[in-house]
C-alpha positions in Angstrom: -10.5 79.7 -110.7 -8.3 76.7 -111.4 -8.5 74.1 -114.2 -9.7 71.0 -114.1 -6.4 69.7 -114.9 -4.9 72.0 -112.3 -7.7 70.6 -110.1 -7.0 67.4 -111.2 -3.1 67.4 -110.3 -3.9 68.9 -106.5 -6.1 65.6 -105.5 -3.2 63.4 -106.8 -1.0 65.4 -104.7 -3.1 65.7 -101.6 -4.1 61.7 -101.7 0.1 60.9 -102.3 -1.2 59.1 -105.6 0.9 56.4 -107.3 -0.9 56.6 -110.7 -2.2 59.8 -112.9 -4.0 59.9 -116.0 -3.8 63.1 -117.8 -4.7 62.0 -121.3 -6.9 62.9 -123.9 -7.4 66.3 -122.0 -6.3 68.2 -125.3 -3.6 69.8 -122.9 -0.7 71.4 -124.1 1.0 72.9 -120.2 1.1 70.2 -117.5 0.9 72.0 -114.0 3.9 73.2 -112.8 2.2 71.8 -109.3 2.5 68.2 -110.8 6.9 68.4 -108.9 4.6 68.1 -105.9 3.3 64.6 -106.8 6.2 63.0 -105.3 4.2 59.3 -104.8 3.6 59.0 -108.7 5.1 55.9 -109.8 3.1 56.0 -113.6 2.2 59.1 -115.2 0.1 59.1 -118.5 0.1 62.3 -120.4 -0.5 61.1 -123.9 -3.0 62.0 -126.3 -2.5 65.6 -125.6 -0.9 68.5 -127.5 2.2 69.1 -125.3 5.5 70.2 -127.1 7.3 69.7 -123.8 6.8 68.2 -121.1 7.9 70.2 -118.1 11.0 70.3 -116.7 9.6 69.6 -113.1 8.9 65.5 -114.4 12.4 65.6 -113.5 11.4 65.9 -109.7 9.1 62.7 -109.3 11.7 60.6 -108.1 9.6 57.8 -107.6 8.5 57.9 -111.6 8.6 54.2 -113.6 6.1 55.0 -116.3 5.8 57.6 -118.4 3.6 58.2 -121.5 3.9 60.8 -123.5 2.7 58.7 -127.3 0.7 61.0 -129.3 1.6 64.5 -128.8 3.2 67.5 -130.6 6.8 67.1 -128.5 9.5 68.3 -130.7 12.0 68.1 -127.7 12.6 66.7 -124.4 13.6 67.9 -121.3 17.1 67.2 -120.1 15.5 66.4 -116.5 14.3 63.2 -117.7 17.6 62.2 -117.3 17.6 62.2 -113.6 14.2 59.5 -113.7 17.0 56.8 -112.5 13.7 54.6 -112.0 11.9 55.0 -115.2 11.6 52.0 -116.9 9.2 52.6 -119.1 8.8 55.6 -121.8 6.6 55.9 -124.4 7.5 59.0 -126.8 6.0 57.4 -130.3 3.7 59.8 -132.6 5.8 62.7 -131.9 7.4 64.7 -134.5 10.9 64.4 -132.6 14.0 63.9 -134.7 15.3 60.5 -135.0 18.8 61.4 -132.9 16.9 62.8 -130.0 15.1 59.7 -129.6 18.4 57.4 -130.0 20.0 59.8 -127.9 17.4 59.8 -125.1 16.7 56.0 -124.8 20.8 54.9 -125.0 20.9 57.6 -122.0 17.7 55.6 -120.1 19.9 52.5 -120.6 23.4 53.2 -119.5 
């Protein structure tokens, strides 16, 4: 039997949704079905207790928003680095080192 969140991530998929809210779902593994939400254009997974998100965030091409505020993240993946139309990225209230953050936003700039 699938998850809600599982369950949650198909219907975006199926009904090519631009926007998902996945926060405050105490969730600490995002679907590895979310790569198949190709439409998303704003993805909010904050509030949660991820450490990482997963590497397949990397595959929503179409991604400009991304929250990820107020989780357990200590890293993040090097496939956000391929979101060439994220403009917005919201990483606060994570225990993340200071130079992965610098690192990370200098890279979403150049």
């Amino acid at each position: 039997m699938k998850s809600s969140v599982d369950q949650i991530v198909e219907h975006a998929c199926k009904d090519h949704s631009a926007s998902l809210n996945l926060s405050h779902l105490d969730i600490t593994v995002v679907p590895v079905e979310l790569r198949n939400a190709k439409d998303l254009v704003s993805l909010q997974l904050n509030n949660n207790q991820l450490i990482m998100p997963p590497e397949e965030i990397g595959e929503l091409d179409r991604l400009q928003q991304l929250s990820l505020d107020h989780n357990q993240l200590t890293v993040l993946p090097s496939s956000l680095f391929s979101l060439v139309h994220l403009t917005y990225l919201n990483i606060s209230y994570n225990p993340l080192g200071n130079w992965s953050q610098c690192i990370f936003l200098v890279s979403l700039v150049t």
